[in-house]
C-alpha positions, 0 to 999 in steps of 0.5 A: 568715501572709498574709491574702490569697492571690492564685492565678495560673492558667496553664500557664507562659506568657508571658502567665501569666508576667507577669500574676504578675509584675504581681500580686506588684507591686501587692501590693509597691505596696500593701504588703500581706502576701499569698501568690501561687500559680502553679497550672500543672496543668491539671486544677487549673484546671479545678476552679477552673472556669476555661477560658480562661487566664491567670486571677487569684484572689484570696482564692478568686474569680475576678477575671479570665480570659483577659486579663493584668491591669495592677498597676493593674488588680489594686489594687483587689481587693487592698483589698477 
């Protein structure tokens, strides 16, 4: 069972797409053991509280809206 769990929001676009892809590359970069979610339904996101996609969650916050993070970018809220 993984310890961190990492949620993308967004629709299925392209943006949403790669912002997963570069999560599941920084959690391969680092090695971790952690658990990606692409959450699609809008109204599951809403009640996450985000408007504005793609989103990424880790471990329940919310580390960025409206912008596709870099692997890079994501390391560090990985290791926390």
């Amino acid at each position: 069972m993984s310890n961190i769990q990492v949620e993308v929001l967004g629709t299925g676009c392209k943006k949403c797409q790669q912002l997963e892809t570069n999560a599941k590359q920084a959690i391969a970069d680092l090695s971790l053991d952690a658990e990606v979610l692409h959450i699609k339904d809008a109204i599951e996101i809403a009640k996450r509280g985000v408007l504005s996609t793609p989103a990424l969650m880790v471990n329940g916050k919310l580390v960025a809206k409206g912008k596709v993070m870099s692997a890079d970018e994501i390391k560090p809220f990985l290791q926390n």
